[in-house]
MARFIGU-258553 format. One record per residue (C-alpha): residue number from 1; x, y, z; chain. Coordinates in pm, whole numbers. Example, Ala and Ser with C-alpha at 12.3 -4.5 7.8 and 13.67 -1.06 7.14 Angstrom:
% MARFIGU-258553
(1, (1230, -450, 780), 'A') (2, (1367, -106, 714), 'A') 
% end
This chain:
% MARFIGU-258553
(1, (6728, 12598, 11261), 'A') (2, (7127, 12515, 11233), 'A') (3, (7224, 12733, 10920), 'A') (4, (7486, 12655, 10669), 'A') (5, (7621, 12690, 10333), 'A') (6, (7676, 12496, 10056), 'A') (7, (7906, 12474, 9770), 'A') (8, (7694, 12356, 9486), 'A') (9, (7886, 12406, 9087), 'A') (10, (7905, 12250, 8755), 'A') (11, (8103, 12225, 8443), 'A') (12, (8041, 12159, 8085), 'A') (13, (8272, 11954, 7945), 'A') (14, (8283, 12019, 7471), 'A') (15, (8366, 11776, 7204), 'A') (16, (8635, 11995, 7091), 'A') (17, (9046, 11899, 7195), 'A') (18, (9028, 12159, 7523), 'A') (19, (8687, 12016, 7675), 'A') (20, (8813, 11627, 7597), 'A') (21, (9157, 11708, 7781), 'A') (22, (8925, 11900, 8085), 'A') (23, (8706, 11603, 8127), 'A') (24, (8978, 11362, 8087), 'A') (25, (9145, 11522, 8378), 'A') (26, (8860, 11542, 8637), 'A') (27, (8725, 11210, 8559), 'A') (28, (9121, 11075, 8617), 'A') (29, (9078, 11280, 8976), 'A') (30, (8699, 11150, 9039), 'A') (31, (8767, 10794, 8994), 'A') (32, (9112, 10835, 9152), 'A') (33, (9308, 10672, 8888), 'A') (34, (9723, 10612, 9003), 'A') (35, (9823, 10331, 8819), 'A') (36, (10176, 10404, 8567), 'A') (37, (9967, 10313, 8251), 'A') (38, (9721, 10590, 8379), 'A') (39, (9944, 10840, 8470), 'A') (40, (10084, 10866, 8063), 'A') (41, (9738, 10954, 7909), 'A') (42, (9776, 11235, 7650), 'A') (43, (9630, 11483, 7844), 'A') (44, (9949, 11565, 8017), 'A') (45, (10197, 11771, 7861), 'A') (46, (10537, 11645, 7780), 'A') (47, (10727, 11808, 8130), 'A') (48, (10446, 11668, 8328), 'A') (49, (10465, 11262, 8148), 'A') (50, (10886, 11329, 8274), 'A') (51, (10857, 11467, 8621), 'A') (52, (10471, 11361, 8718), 'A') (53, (10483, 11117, 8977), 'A') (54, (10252, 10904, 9160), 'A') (55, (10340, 11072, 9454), 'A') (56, (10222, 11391, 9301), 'A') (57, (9887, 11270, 9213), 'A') (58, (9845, 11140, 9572), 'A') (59, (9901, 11467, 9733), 'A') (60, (9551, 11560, 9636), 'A') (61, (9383, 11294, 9865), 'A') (62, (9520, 11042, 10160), 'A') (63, (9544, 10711, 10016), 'A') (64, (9487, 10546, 10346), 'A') (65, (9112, 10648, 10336), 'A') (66, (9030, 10568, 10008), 'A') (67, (8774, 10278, 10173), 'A') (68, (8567, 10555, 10236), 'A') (69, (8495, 10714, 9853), 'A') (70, (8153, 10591, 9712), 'A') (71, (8032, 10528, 9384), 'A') (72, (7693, 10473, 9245), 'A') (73, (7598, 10184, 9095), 'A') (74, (7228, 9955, 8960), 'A') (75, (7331, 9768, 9229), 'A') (76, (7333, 10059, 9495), 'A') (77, (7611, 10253, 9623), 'A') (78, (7927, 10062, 9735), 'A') (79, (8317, 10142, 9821), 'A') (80, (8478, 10336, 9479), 'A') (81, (8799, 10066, 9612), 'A') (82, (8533, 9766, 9449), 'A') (83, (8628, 9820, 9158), 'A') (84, (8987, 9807, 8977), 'A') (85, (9194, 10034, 8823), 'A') (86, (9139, 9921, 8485), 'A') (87, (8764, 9899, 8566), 'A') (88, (8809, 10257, 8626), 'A') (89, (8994, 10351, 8338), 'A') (90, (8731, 10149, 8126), 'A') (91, (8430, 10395, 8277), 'A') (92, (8656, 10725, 8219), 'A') (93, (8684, 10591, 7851), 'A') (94, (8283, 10549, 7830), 'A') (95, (8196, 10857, 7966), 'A') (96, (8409, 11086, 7720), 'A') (97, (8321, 10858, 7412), 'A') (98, (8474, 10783, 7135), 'A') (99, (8675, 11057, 6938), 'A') (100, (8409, 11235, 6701), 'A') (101, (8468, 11348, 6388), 'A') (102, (8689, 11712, 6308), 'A') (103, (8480, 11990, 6284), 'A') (104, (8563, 12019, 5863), 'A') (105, (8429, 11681, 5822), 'A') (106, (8062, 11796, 5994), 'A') (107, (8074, 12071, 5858), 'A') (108, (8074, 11934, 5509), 'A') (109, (7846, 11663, 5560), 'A') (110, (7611, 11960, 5661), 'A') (111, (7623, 12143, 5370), 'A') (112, (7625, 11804, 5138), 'A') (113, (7303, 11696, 5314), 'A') (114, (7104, 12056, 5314), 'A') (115, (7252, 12051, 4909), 'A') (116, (7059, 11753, 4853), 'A') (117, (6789, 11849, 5076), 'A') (118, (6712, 12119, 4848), 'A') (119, (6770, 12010, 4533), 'A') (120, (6513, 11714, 4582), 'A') (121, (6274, 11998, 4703), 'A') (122, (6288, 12180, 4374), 'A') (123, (6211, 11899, 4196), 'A') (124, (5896, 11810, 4361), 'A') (125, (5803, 12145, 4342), 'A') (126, (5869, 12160, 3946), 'A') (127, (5655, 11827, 3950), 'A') (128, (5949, 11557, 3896), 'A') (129, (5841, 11330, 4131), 'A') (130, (5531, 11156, 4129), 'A') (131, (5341, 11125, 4409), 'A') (132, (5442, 10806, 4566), 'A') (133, (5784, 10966, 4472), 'A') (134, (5691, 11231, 4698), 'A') (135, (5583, 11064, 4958), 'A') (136, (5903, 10834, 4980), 'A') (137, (6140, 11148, 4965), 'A') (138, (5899, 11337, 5255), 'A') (139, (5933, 10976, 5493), 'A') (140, (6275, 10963, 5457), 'A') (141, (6340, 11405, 5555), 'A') (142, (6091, 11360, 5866), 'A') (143, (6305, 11039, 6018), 'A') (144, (6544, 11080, 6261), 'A') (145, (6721, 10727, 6276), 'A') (146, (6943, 10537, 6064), 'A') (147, (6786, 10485, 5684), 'A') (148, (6894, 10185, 5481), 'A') (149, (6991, 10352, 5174), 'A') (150, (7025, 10068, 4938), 'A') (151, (6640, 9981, 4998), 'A') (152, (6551, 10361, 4967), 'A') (153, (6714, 10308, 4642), 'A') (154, (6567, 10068, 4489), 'A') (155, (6191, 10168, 4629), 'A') (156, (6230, 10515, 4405), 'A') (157, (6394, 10260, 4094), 'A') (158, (6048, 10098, 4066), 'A') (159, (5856, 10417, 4031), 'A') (160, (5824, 10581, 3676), 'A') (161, (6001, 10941, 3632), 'A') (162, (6266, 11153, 3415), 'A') (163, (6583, 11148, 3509), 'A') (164, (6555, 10867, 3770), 'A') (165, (6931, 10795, 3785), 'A') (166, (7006, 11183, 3868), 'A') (167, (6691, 11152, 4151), 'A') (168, (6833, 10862, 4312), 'A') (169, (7219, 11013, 4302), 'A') (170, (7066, 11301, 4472), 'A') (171, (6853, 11083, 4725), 'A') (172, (7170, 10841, 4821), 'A') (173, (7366, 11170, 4878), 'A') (174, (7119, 11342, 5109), 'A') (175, (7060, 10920, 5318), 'A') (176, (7442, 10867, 5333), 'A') (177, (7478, 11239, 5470), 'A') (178, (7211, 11182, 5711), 'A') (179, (7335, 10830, 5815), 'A') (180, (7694, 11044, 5888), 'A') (181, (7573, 11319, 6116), 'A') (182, (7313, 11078, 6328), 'A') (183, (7355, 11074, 6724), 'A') (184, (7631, 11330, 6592), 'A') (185, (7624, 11694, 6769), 'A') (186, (7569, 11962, 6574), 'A') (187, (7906, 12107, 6645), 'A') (188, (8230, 11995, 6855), 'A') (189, (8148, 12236, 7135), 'A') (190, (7864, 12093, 7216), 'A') (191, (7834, 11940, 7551), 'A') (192, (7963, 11594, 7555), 'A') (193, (7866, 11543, 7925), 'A') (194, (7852, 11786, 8267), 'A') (195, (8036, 11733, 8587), 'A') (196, (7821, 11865, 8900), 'A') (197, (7948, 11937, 9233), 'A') (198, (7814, 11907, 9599), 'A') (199, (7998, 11979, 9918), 'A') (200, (7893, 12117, 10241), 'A') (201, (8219, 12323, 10363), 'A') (202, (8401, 12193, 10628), 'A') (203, (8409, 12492, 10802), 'A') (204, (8040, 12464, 10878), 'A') (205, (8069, 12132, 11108), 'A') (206, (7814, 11892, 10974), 'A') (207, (7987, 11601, 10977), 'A') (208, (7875, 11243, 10829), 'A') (209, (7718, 11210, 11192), 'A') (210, (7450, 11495, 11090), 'A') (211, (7422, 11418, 10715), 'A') (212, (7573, 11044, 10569), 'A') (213, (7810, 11041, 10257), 'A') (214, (7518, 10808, 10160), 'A') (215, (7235, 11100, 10163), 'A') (216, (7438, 11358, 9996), 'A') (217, (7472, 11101, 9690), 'A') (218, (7086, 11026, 9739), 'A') (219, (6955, 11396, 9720), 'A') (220, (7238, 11529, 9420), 'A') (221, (7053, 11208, 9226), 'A') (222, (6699, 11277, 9336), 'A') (223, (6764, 11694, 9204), 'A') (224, (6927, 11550, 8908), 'A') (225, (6616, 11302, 8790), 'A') (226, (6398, 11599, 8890), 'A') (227, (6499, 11847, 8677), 'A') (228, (6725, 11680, 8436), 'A') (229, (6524, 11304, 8386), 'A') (230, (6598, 11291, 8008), 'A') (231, (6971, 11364, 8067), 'A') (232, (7121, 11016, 8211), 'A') (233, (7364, 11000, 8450), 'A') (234, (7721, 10851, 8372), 'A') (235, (7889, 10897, 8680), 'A') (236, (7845, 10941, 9054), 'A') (237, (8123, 10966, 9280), 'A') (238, (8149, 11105, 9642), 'A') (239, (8513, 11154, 9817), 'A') (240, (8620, 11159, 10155), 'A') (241, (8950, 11132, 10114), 'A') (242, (9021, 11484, 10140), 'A') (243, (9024, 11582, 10470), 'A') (244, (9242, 11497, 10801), 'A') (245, (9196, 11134, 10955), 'A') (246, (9032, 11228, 11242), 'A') (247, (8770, 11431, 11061), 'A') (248, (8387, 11348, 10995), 'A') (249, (8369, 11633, 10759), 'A') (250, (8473, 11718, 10396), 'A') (251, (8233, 11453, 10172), 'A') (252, (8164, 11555, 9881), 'A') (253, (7964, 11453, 9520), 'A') (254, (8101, 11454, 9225), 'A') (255, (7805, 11379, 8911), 'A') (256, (7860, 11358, 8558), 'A') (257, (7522, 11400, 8330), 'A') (258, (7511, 11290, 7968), 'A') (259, (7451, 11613, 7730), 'A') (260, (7292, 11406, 7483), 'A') (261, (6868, 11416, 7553), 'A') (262, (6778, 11063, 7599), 'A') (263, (6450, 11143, 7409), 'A') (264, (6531, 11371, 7121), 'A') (265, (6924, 11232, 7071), 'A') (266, (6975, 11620, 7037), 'A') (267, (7262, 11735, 7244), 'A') (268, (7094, 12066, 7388), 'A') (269, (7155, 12010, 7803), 'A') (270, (7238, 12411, 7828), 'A') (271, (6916, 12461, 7603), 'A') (272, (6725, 12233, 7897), 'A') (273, (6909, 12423, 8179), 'A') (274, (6806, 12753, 8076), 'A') (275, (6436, 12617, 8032), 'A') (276, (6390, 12467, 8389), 'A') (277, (6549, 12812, 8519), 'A') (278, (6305, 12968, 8327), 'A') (279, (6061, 12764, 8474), 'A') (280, (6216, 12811, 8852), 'A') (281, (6173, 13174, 8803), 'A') (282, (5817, 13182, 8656), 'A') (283, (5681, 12963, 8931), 'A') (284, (5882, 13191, 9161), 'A') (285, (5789, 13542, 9038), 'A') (286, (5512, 13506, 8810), 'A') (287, (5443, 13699, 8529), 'A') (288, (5730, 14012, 8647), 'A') (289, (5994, 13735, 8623), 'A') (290, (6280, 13817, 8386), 'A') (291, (6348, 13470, 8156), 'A') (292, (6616, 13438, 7955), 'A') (293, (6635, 13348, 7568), 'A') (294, (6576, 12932, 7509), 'A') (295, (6797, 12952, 7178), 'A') (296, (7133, 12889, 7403), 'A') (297, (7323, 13234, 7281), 'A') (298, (7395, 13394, 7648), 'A') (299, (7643, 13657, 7705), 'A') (300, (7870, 13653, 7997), 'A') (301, (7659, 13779, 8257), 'A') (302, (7344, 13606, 8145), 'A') (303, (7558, 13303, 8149), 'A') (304, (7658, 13385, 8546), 'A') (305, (7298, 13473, 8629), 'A') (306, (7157, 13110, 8490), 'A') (307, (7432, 12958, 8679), 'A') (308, (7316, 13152, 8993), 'A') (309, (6954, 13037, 8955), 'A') (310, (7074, 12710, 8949), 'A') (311, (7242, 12701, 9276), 'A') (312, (6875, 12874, 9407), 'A') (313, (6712, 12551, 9231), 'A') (314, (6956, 12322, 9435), 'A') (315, (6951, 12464, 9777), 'A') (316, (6545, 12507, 9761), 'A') (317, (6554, 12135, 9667), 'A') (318, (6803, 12018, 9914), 'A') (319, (6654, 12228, 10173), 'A') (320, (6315, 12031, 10160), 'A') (321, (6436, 11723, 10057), 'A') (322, (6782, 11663, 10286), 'A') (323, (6816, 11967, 10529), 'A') (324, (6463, 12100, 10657), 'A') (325, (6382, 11700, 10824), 'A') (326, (6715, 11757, 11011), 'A') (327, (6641, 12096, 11130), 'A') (328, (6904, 12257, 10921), 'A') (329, (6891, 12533, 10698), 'A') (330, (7135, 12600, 10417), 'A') (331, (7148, 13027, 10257), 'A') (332, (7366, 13150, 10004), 'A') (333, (7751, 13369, 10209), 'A') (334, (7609, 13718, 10328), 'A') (335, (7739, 13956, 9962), 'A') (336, (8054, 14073, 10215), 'A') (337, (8167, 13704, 10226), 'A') (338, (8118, 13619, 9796), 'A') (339, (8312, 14007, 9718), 'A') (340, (8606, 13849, 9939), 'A') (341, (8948, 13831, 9808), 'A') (342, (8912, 13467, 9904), 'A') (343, (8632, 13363, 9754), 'A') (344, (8761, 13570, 9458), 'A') (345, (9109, 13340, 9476), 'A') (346, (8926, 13022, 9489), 'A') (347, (8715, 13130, 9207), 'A') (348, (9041, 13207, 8980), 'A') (349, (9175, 12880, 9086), 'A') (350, (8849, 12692, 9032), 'A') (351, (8993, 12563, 8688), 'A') (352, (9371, 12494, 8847), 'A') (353, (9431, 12127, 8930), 'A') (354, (9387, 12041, 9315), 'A') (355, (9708, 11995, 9367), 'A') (356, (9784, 12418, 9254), 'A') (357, (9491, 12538, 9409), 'A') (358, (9595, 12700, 9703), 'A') (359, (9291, 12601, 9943), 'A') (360, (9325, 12196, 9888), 'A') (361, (9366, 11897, 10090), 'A') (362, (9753, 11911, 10099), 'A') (363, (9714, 12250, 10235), 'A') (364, (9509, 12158, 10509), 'A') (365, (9743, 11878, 10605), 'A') (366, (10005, 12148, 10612), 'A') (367, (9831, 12359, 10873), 'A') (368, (9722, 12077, 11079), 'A') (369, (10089, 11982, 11108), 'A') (370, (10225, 12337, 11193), 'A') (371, (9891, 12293, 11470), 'A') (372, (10076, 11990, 11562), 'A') (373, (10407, 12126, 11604), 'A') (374, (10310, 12427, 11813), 'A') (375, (10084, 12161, 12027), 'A') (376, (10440, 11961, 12020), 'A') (377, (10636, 12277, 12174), 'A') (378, (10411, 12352, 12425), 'A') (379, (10440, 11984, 12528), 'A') (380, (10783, 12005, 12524), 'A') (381, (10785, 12326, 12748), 'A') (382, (10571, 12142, 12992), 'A') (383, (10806, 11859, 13037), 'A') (384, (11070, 12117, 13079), 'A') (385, (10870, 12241, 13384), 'A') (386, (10796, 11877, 13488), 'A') (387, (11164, 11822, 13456), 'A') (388, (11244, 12129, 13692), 'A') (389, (10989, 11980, 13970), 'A') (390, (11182, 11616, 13912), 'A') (391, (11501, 11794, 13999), 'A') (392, (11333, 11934, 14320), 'A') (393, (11203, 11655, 14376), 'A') (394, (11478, 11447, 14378), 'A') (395, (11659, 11701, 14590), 'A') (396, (11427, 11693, 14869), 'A') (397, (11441, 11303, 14824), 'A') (398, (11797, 11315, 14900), 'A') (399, (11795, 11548, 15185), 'A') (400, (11477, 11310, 15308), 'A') (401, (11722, 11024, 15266), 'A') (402, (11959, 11193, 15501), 'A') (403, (11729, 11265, 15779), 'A') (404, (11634, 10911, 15731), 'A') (405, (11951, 10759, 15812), 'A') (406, (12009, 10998, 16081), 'A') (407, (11693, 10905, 16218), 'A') (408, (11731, 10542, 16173), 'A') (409, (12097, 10536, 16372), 'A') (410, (11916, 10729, 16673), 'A') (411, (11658, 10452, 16704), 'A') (412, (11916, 10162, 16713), 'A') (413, (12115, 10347, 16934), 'A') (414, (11750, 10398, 17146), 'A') (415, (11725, 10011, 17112), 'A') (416, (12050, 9937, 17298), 'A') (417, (12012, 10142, 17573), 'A') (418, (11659, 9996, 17630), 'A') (419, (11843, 9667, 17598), 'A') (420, (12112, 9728, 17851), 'A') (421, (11782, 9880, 18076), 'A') (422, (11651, 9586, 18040), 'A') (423, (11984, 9386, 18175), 'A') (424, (12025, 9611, 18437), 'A') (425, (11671, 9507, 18521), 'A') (426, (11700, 9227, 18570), 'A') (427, (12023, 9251, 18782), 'A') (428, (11776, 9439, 19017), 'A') (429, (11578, 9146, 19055), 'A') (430, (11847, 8940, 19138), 'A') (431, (11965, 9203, 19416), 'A') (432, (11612, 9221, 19524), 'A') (433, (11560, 8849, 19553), 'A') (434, (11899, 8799, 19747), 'A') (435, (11737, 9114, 19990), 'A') (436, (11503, 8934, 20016), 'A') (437, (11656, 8632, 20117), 'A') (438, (11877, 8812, 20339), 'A') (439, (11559, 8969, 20512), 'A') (440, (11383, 8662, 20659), 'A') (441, (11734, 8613, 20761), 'A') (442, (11812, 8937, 20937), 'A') (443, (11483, 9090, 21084), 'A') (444, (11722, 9340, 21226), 'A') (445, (11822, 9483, 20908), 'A') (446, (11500, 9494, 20779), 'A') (447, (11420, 9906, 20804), 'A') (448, (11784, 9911, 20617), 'A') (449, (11662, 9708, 20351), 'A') (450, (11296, 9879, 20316), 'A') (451, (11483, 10196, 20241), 'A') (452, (11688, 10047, 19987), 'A') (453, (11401, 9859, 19844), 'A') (454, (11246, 10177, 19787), 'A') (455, (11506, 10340, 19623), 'A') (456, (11523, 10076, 19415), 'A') (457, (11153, 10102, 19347), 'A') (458, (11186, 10409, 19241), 'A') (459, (11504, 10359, 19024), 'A') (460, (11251, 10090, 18815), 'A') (461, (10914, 10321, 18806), 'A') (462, (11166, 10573, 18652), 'A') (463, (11325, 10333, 18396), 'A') (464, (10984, 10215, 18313), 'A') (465, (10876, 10582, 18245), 'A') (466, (11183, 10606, 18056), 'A') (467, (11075, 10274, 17861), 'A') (468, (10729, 10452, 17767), 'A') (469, (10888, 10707, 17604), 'A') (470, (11133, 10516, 17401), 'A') (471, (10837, 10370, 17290), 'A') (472, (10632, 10643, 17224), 'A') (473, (10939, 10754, 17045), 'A') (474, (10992, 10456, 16804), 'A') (475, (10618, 10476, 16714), 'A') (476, (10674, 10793, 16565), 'A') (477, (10961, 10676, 16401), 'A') (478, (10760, 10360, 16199), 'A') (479, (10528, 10634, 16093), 'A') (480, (10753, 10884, 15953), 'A') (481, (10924, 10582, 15811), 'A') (482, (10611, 10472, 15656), 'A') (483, (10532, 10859, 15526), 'A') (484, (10864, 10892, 15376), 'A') (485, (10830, 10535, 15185), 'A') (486, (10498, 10710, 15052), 'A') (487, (10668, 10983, 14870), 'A') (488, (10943, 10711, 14780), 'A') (489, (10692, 10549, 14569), 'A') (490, (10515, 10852, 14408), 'A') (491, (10841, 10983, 14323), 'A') (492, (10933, 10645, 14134), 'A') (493, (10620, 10709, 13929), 'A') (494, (10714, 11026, 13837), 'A') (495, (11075, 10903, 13734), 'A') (496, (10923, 10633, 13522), 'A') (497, (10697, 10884, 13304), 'A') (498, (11015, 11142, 13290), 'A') (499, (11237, 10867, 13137), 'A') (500, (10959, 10800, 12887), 'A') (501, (11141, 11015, 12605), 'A') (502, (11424, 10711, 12682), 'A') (503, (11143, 10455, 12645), 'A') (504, (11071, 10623, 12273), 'A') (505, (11397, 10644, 12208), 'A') (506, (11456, 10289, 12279), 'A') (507, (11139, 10145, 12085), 'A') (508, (11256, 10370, 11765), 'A') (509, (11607, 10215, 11804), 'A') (510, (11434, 9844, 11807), 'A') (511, (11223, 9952, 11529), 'A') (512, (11567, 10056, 11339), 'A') (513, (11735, 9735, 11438), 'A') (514, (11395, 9570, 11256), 'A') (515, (11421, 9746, 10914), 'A') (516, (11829, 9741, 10920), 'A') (517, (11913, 9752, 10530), 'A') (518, (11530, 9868, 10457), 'A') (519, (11443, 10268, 10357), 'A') (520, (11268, 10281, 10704), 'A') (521, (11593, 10264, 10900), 'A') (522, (11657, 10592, 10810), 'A') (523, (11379, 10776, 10924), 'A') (524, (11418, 10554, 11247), 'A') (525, (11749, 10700, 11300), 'A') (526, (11644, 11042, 11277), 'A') (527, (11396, 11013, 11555), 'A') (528, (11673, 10875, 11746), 'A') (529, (11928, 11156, 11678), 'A') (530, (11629, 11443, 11753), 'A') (531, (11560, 11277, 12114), 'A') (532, (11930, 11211, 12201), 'A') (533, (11931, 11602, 12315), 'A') (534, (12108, 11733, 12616), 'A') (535, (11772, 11718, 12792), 'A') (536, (11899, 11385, 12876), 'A') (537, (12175, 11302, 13191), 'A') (538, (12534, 11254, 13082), 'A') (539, (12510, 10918, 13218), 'A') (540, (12166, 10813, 13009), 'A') (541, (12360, 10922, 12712), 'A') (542, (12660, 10683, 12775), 'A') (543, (12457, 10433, 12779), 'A') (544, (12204, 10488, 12476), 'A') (545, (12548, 10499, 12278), 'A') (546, (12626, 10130, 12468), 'A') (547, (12347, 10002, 12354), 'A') (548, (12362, 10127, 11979), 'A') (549, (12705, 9956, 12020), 'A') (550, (12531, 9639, 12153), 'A') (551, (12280, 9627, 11880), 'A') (552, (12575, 9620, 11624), 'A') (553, (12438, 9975, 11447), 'A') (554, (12746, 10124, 11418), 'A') (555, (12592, 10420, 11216), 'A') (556, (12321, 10476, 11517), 'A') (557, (12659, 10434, 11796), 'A') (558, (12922, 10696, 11578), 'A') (559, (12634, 10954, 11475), 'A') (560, (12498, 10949, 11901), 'A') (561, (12867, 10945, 11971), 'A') (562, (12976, 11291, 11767), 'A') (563, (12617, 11430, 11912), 'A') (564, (12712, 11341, 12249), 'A') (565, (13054, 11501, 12226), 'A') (566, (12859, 11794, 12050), 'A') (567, (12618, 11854, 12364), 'A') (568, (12937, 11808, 12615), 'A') (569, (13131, 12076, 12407), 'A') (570, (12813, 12337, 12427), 'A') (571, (12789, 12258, 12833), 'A') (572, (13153, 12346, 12876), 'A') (573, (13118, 12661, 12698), 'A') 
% end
């Protein structure tokens, strides 16, 4: 099987000041929240509400793939970009709830109710009440929901007793206590809700080709309603906005659980936690496992070891449910990897904002651009080569050129002689004609004229030899013409790519000329200046500057006219 690792955590989030302002913040970065009315909630300080920006916020993700965050919903899981910003804010607002009441004010409704409690207790055990009395004061300690206290009242008015006004006082106390503290927790750091994490790191390679965005959100739900069915879920998000644009990788689930029990109304999620560990471990070990106490008082390492079995519970769930079916099999860093100094950094950062963590998106983004700009000098090194062929190139093209026109005045000056061969020719066959002529007309010359005729025979079998190999000779020179026009045209190819870095330079000029007043031109400009380097011919540089003077950019002409002056200075140096 592929193996891999996973990086499976969670948070508790109180009712107390410090765990609103936590949850406040992660739920602001889970359901990517950037509007200005946003960006002034109170759980900034007062530097950060002055110098925060959106900008700042943004550096955490890349904007331009927000389409791709999820969000779970009755209706399925859709694009997090569905819904608005103030839709947003409005589920941030749900999940953290309503402001509870200070810690004094439970505090004394606690003691007021348990006052009353027992008070009422000591009179039905000194035989004050009677026994439908009893029985009224015993159905309203066992309930659990909201009591109408005016009818309470008035059933223990009809009965007959001592005291009755003193028994009721004491009964309205202990309902209107009770009434106070329900759906309440028992103190402010209690859980309000829990934030759960799931990411496969990117280092491992399993990209959304392997394992969809879609069935990460499907098996953190399916572990959650497993083990945790009576503890609703608020919130699911996944992100995959955090990564580089050509990535598949980097997905991840963010969860947020309810700490309120569904059931019971009690707020005791840690107390449920430490009970399905306890049951992980039994089921695991049997009767030698070591459980740990269900009252909820851990210390510190009992509190990292229940976190610990937790992340065992997860990947033996994932595993069967989401990895094993793919072949893949995810096990907890060798000990050597989780002592690291970098796994010890991330876990003293793990409470830091993204933004000051040092292993984060914007980080990543960082080293892909240095990538990039090593990639770009070694491209830039090439073309510097390239460039030193082109000018070797072009020398042999000239010294080609040369031969050429040598070559080409030999073969006209061939031509004319065969021309004037061919006049002379012809004269022959005039003489030879009029010898002719003259033959039938004197027999008696006739051994004369044989002799002549065969000199004259000879004279044309030699020109005609002489006519072969002119020929011959201008045959070779179409074909070396033809070779020569061959390189010609390979070596305008290769000029056309080397003047691309004009070509750029030219397109960012036009896109200038386009956003001339706008906060674009700028940037435009620079690319300009950076290319106009004295990698370029004198004579490409005079006319760049032309141009720019053409276009009417008189910034663009006067900033390429000091840098061409600049580059001429260094050469003459």
């Amino acid at each position: 099987m592929r193996l891999t690792t996973l990086f499976f955590a969670f948070v508790n989030y109180a009712f107390n000041d410090k765990g609103r302002r936590a949850g406040k913040a992660t739920l602001f970065h889970s359901l990517r929240l950037t509007e200005e009315m946003a960006l002034k909630q109170k759980y900034l300080t007062k530097s950060q509400k002055l110098m925060r920006s959106k900008n700042e916020i943004e550096i955490e993700w890349d904007s331009s793939l927000s389409h791709t965050n999820l969000i779970d919903t009755p209706d399925g899981i859709v694009p997090l970009d569905n819904f608005s910003q103030e839709q947003r804010e409005q589920m941030m607002f749900e999940i953290l709830q309503p402001e509870t009441m200070k810690s004094a004010d439970a505090r004394k409704l606690g003691q007021d109710k348990a006052r009353s409690k027992n008070k009422l207790k000591e009179w039905i055990k000194a035989g004050h009440f009677c026994k439908k009395g009893i029985e009224l004061v015993d159905e309203i300690f066992s309930s659990d929901s909201l009591i109408n206290v005016h009818h309470a009242a008035y059933r223990l008015n009809l009965l007959d007793m001592k005291r009755k006004a003193q028994r009721v006082e004491q009964l309205v106390n202990y309902i209107k206590a009770h009434n106070a503290l329900l759906d309440k927790p028992n103190s402010l750091n209690s859980v309000n809700f829990e934030e759960l994490l799931f990411k496969i790191p990117i280092n491992n390679q399993i990209g959304t080709d392997i394992v969809s965005n879609e069935e990460m959100m499907h098996a953190m739900k399916s572990f959650l309603q497993r083990y945790y069915p009576d503890y609703p879920i608020k919130l699911m998000v996944l992100h995959h906005d955090e990564r580089l644009p050509g990535e598949v990788t980097g997905g991840h689930v963010h969860a947020f659980i309810s700490g309120k029990n569904a059931l019971t109304h009690q707020y005791d999620l840690r107390i449920a936690q430490i009970k399905k560990v306890n049951e992980f471990l039994f089921k695991r070990d049997g009767m030698s496992a070591t459980l740990f106490s269900e009252i909820g008082r851990l210390n510190y390492e009992q509190a990292g070891d229940v976190a610990k079995h937790m992340q065992e519970m997860f990947y033996e769930f994932v595993n069967e449910h989401l990895f094993h079916p793919k072949n893949i099999n995810a096990a907890f860093h060798p000990e050597s990897v989780r002592k690291s100094e970098k796994r010890k950094q991330m876990r003293r950062e793990a409470k830091l904002a993204k933004r000051d963590r040092a292993f984060n998106y914007h980080a990543r983004l960082l080293e892909n651009v240095n990538s990039l700009e090593i990639q770009l000098k070694s491209f830039d090194d090439k073309i510097s080569e390239r460039k030193q062929v082109l000018d070797d190139v072009e020398s042999k093209i000239i010294n080609v050129s040369e031969s050429y026109d040598a070559l080409t005045i030999k073969h006209d000056a061939l031509e004319q002689q065969c021309i004037q061969q061919e006049e002379r020719l012809s004269d022959i066959e005039i003489v030879v004609q009029q010898k002719q002529r003259r033959l039938s007309k004197k027999m008696l010359l006739e051994q004369e004229v044989d002799e002549r005729l065969n000199v004259k025979v000879e004279k044309e079998k030699k020109l005609d030899a002489s006519i072969w190999l002119k020929q011959q000779k201008h045959t070779e020179l179409d074909n070396a013409i033809a070779e020569k026009q061959s390189i010609l045209d390979r070596l305008s190819v290769m000029t056309t790519q080397a003047l691309l870095p004009v070509h750029k330079m030219l397109e960012h000029m036009n896109n200038r000329l386009i956003l001339k007043g706008r906060s674009g031109a700028a940037e435009f400009m620079q690319y300009v200046i950076k290319a106009f380097s004295a990698d370029l011919p004198a004579e490409l540089r005079k006319i760049l500057i032309k141009i720019a003077n053409n276009t009417g950019d008189t910034e663009l002409e006067n900033a390429l006219t000091r840098k061409d002056s600049q580059i001429n200075d260094s050469l003459d140096m």
